[in-house]
Every structure is written in C-alpha cells, then in structure tokens.
HTML snippet that shows the backbone in 3Dmol.js (N, CA, C, O; Angstrom):
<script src="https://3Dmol.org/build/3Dmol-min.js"></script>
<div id="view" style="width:600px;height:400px;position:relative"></div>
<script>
const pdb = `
ATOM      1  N   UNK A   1      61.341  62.440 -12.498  1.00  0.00           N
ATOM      2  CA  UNK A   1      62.679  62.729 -12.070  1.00  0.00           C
ATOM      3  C   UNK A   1      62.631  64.033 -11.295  1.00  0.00           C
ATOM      4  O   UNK A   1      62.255  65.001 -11.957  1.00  0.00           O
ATOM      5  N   UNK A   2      62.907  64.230 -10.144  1.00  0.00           N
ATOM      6  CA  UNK A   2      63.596  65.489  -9.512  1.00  0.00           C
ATOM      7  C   UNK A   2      64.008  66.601  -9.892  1.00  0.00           C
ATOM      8  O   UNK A   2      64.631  66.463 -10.945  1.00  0.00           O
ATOM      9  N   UNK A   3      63.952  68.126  -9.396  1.00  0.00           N
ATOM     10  CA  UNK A   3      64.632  68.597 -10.100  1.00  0.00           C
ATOM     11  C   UNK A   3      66.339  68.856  -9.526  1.00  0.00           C
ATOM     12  O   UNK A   3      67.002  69.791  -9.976  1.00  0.00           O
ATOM     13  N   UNK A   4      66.684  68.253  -8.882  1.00  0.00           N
ATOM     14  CA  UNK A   4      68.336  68.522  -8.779  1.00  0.00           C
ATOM     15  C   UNK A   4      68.749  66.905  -9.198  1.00  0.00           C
ATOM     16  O   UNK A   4      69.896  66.588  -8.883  1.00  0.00           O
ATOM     17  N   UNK A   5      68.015  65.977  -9.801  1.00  0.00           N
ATOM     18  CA  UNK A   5      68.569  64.985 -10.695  1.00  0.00           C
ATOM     19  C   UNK A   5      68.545  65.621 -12.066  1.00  0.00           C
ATOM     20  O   UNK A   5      69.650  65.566 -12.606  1.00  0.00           O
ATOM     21  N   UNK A   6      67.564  66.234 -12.816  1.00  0.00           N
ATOM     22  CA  UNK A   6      67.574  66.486 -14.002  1.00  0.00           C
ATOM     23  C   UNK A   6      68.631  67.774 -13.989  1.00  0.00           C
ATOM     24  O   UNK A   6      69.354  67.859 -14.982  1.00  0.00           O
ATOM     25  N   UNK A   7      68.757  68.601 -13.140  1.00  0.00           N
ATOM     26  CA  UNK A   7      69.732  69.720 -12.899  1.00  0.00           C
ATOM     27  C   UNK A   7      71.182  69.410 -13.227  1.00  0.00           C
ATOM     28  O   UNK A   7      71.931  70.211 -13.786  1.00  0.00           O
ATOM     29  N   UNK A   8      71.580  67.970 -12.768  1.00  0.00           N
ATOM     30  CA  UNK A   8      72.686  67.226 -12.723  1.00  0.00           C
ATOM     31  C   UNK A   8      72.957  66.543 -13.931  1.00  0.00           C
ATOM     32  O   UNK A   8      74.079  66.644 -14.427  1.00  0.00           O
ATOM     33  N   UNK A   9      72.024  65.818 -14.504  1.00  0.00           N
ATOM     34  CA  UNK A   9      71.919  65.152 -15.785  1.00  0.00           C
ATOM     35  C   UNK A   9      72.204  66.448 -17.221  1.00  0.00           C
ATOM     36  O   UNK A   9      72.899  66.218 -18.211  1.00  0.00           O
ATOM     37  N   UNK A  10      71.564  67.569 -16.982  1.00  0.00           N
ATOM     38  CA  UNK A  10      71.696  68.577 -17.718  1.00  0.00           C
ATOM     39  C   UNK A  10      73.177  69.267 -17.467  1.00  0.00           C
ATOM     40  O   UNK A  10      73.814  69.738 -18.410  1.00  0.00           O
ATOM     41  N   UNK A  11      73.627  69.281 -16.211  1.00  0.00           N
ATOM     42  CA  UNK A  11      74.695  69.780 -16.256  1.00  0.00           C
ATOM     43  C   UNK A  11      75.789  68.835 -17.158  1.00  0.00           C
ATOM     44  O   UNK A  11      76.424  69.019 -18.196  1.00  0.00           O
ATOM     45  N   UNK A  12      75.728  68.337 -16.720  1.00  0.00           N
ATOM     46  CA  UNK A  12      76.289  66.617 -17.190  1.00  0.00           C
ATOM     47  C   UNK A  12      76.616  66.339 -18.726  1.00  0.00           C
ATOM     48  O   UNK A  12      77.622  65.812 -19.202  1.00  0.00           O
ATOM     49  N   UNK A  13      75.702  66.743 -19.246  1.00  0.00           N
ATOM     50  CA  UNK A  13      75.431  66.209 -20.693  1.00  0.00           C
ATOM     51  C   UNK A  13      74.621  67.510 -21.394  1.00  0.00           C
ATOM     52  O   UNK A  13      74.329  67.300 -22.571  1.00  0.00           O
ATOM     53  N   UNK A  14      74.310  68.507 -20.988  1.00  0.00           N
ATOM     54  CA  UNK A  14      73.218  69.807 -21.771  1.00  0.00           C
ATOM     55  C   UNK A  14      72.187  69.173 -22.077  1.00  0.00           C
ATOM     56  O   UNK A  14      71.887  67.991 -21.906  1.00  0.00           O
ATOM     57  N   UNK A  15      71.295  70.581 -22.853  1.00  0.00           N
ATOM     58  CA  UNK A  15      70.207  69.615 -23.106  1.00  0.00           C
ATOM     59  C   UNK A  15      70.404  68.740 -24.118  1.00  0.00           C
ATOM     60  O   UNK A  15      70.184  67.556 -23.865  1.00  0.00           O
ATOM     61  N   UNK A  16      70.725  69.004 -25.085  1.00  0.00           N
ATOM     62  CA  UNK A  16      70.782  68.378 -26.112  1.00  0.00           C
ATOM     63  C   UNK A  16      71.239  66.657 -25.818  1.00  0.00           C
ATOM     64  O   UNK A  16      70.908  65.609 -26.372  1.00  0.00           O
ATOM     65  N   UNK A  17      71.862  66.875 -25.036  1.00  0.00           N
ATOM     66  CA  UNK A  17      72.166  65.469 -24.326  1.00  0.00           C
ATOM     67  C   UNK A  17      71.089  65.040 -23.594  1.00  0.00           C
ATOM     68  O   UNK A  17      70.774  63.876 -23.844  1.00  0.00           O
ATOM     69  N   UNK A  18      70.338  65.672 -22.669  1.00  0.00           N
ATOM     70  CA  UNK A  18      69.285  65.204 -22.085  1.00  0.00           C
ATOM     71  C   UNK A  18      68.172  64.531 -23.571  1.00  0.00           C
ATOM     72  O   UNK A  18      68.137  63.333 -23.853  1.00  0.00           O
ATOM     73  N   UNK A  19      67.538  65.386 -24.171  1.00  0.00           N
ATOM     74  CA  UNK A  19      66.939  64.923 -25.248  1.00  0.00           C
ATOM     75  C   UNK A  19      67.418  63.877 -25.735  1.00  0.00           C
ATOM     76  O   UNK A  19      66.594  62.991 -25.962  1.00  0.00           O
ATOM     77  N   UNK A  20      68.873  63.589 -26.068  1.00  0.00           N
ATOM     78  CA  UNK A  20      69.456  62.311 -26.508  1.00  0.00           C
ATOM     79  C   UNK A  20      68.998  60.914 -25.902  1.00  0.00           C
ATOM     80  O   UNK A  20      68.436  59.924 -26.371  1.00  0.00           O
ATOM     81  N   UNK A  21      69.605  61.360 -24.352  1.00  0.00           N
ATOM     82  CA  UNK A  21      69.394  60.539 -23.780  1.00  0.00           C
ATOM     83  C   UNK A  21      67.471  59.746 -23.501  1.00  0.00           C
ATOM     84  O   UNK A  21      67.201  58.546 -23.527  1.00  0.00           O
ATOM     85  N   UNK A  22      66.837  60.491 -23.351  1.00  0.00           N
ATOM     86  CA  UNK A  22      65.438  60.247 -23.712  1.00  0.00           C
ATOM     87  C   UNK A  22      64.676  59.558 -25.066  1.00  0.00           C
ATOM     88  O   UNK A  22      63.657  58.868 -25.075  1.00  0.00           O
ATOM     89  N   UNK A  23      65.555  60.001 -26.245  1.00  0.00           N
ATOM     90  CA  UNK A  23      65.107  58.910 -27.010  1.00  0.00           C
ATOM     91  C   UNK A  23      66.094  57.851 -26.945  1.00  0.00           C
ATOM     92  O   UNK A  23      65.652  56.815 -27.442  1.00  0.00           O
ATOM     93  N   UNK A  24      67.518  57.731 -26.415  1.00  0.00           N
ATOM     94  CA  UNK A  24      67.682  56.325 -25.955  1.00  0.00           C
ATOM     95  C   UNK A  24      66.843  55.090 -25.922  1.00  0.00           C
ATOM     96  O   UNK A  24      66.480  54.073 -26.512  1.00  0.00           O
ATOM     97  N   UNK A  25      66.763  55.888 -24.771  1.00  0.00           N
ATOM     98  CA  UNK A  25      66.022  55.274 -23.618  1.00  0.00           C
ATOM     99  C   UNK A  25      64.745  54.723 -24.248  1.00  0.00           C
ATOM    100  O   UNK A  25      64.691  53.493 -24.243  1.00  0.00           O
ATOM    101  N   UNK A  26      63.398  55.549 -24.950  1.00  0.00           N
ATOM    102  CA  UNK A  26      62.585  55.409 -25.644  1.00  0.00           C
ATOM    103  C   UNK A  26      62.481  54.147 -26.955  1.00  0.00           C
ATOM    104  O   UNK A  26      61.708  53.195 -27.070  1.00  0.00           O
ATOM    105  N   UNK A  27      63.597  54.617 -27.819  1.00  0.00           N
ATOM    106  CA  UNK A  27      64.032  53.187 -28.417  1.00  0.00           C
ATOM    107  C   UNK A  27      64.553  52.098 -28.085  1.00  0.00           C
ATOM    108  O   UNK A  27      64.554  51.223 -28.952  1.00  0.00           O
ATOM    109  N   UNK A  28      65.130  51.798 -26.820  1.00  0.00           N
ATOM    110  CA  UNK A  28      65.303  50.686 -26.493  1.00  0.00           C
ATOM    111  C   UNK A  28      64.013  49.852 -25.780  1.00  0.00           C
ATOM    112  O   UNK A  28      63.695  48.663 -25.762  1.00  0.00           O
ATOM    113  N   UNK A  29      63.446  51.060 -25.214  1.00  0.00           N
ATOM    114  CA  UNK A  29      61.781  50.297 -24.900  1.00  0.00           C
ATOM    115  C   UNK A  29      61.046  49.675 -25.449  1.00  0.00           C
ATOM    116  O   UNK A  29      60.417  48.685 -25.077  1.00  0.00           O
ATOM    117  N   UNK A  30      61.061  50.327 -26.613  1.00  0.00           N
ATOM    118  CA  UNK A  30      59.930  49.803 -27.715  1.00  0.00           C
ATOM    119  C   UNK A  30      60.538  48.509 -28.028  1.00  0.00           C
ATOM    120  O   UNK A  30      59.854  47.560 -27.646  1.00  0.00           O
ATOM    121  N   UNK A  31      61.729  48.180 -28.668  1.00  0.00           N
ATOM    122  CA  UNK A  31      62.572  47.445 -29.421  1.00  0.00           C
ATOM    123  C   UNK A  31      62.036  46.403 -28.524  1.00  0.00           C
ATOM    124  O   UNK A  31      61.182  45.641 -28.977  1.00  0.00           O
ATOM    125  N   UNK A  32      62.491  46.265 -27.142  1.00  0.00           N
ATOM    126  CA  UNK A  32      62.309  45.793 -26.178  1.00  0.00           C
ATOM    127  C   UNK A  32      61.141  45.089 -26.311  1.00  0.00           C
ATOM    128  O   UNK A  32      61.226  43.891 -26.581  1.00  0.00           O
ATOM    129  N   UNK A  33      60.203  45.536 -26.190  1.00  0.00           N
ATOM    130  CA  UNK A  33      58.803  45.288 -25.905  1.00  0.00           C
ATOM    131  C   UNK A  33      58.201  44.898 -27.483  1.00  0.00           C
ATOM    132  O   UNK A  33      57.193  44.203 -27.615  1.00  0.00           O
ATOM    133  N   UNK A  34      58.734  45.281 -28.292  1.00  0.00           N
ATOM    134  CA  UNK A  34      58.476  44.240 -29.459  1.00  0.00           C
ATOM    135  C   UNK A  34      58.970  42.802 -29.376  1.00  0.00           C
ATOM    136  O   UNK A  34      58.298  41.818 -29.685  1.00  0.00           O
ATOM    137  N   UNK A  35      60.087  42.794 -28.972  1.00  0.00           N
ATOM    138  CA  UNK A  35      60.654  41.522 -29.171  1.00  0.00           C
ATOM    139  C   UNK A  35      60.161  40.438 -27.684  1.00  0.00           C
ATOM    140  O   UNK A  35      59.882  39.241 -27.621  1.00  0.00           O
ATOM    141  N   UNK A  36      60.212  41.246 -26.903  1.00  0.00           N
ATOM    142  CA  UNK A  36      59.222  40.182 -26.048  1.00  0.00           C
ATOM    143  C   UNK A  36      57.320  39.871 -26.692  1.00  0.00           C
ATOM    144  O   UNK A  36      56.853  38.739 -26.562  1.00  0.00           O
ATOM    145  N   UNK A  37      56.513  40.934 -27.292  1.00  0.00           N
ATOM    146  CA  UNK A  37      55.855  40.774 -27.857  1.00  0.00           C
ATOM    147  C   UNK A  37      55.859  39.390 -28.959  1.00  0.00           C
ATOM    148  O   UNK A  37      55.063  38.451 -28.986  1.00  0.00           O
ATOM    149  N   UNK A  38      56.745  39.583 -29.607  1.00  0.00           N
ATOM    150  CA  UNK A  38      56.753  38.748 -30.649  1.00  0.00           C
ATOM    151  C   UNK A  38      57.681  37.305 -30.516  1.00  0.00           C
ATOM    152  O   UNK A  38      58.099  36.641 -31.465  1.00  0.00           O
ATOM    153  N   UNK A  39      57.891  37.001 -28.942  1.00  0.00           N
ATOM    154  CA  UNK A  39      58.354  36.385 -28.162  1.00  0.00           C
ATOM    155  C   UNK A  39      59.672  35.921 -29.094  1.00  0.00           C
ATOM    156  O   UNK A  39      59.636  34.705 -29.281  1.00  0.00           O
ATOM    157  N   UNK A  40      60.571  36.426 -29.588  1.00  0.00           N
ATOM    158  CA  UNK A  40      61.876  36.464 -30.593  1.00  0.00           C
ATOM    159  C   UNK A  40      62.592  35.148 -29.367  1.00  0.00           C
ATOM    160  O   UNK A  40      62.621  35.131 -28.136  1.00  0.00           O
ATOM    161  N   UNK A  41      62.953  34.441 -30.122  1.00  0.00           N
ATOM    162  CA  UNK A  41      63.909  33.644 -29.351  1.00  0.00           C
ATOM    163  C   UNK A  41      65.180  33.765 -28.931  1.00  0.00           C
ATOM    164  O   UNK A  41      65.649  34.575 -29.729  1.00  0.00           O
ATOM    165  N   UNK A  42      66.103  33.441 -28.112  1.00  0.00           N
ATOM    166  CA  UNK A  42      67.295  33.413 -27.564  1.00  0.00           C
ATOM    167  C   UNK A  42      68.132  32.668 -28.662  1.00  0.00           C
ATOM    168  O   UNK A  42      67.705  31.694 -29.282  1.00  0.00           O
ATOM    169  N   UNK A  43      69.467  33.274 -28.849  1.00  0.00           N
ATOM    170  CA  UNK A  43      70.355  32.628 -29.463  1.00  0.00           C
ATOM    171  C   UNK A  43      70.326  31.426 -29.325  1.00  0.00           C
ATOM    172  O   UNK A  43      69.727  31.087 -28.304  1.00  0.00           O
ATOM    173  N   UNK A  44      70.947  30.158 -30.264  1.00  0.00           N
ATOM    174  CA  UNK A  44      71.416  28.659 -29.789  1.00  0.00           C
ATOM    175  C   UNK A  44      72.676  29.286 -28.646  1.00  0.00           C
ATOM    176  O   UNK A  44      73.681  29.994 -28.706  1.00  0.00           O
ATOM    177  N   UNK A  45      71.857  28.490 -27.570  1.00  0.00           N
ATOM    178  CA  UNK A  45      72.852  27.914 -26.476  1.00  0.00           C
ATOM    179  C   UNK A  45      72.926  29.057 -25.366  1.00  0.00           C
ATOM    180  O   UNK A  45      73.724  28.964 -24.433  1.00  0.00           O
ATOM    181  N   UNK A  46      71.972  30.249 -25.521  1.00  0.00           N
ATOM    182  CA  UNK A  46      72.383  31.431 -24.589  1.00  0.00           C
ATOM    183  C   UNK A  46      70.515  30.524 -23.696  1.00  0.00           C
ATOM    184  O   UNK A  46      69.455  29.998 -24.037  1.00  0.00           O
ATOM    185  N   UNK A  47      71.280  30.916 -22.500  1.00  0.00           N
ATOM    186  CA  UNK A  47      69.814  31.037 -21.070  1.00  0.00           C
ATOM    187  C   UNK A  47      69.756  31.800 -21.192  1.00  0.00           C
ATOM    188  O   UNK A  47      70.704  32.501 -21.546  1.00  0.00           O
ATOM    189  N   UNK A  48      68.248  32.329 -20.921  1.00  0.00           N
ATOM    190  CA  UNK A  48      67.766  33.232 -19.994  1.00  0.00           C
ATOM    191  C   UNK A  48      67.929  33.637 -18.872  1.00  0.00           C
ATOM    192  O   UNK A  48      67.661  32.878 -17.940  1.00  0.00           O
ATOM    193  N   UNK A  49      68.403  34.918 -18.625  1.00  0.00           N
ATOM    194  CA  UNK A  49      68.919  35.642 -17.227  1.00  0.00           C
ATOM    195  C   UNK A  49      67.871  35.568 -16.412  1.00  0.00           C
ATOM    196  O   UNK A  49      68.237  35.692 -15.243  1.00  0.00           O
ATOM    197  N   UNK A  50      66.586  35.401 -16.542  1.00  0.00           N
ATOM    198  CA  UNK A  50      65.873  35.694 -15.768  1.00  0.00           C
ATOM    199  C   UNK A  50      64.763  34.086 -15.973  1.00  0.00           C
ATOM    200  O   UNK A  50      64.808  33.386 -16.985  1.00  0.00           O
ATOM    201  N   UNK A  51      63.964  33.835 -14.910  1.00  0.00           N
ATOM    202  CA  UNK A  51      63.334  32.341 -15.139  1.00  0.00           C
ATOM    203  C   UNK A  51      61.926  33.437 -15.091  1.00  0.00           C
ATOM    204  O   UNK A  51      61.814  34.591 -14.678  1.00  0.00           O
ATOM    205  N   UNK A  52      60.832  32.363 -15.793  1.00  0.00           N
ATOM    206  CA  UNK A  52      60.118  32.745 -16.432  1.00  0.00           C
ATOM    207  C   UNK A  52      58.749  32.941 -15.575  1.00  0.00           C
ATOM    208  O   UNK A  52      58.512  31.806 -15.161  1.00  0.00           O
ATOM    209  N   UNK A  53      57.803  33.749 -15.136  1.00  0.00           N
ATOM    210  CA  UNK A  53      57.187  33.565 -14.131  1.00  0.00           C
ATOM    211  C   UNK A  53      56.181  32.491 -14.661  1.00  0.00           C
ATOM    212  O   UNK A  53      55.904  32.095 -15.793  1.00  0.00           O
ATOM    213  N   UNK A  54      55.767  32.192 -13.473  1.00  0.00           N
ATOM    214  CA  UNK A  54      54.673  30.772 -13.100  1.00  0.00           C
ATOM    215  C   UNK A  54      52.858  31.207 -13.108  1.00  0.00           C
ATOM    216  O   UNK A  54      52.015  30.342 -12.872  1.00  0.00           O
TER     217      UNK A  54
END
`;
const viewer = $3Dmol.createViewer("view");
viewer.addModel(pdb, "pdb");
viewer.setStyle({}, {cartoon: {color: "spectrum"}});
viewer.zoomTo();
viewer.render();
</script>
C-alpha cells in the first residue's frame, strides 16, 4: 500500500483501526482458504457466483 493510501486509511480510522482492519482482513483469508481447502459445500439451492475453472 502507498504511503498517502495508508495516510488516508489512518486518518480515517487511527491506528488502532488500521490494525483492526488488518486482522479483518487476515481472518477472512484464512477462513476463506480453509473452506475452499476443505472444499465445504454450497447451501441447498445457492450457485456458485463464479464457474469453476477447466
């Protein structure tokens, strides 16, 4: 990131918010990437937003 994006983000939110926002971000990755890992299935009756590569 830049520094007059993180300048902005900090203004924005402080740090403490910046830090927040970073483990957000961090836990939704993982979560993420477990559950495609462990290929978790889709609700009954929900598609997939995205088609599956070939």
């Amino acid at each position: 990131m830049s520094d007059p994006v993180f300048a902005a983000v900090k203004a924005r939110f402080g740090e403490r918010g910046v830090v927040d926002l970073i483990g957000v971000m961090g836990y939704y990755h993982i979560v993420s990437m477990a559950l495609n890992v462990d290929r978790y299935p889709l609700p009954d009756g929900a598609k997939p937003e995205l088609q599956a590569l070939k």
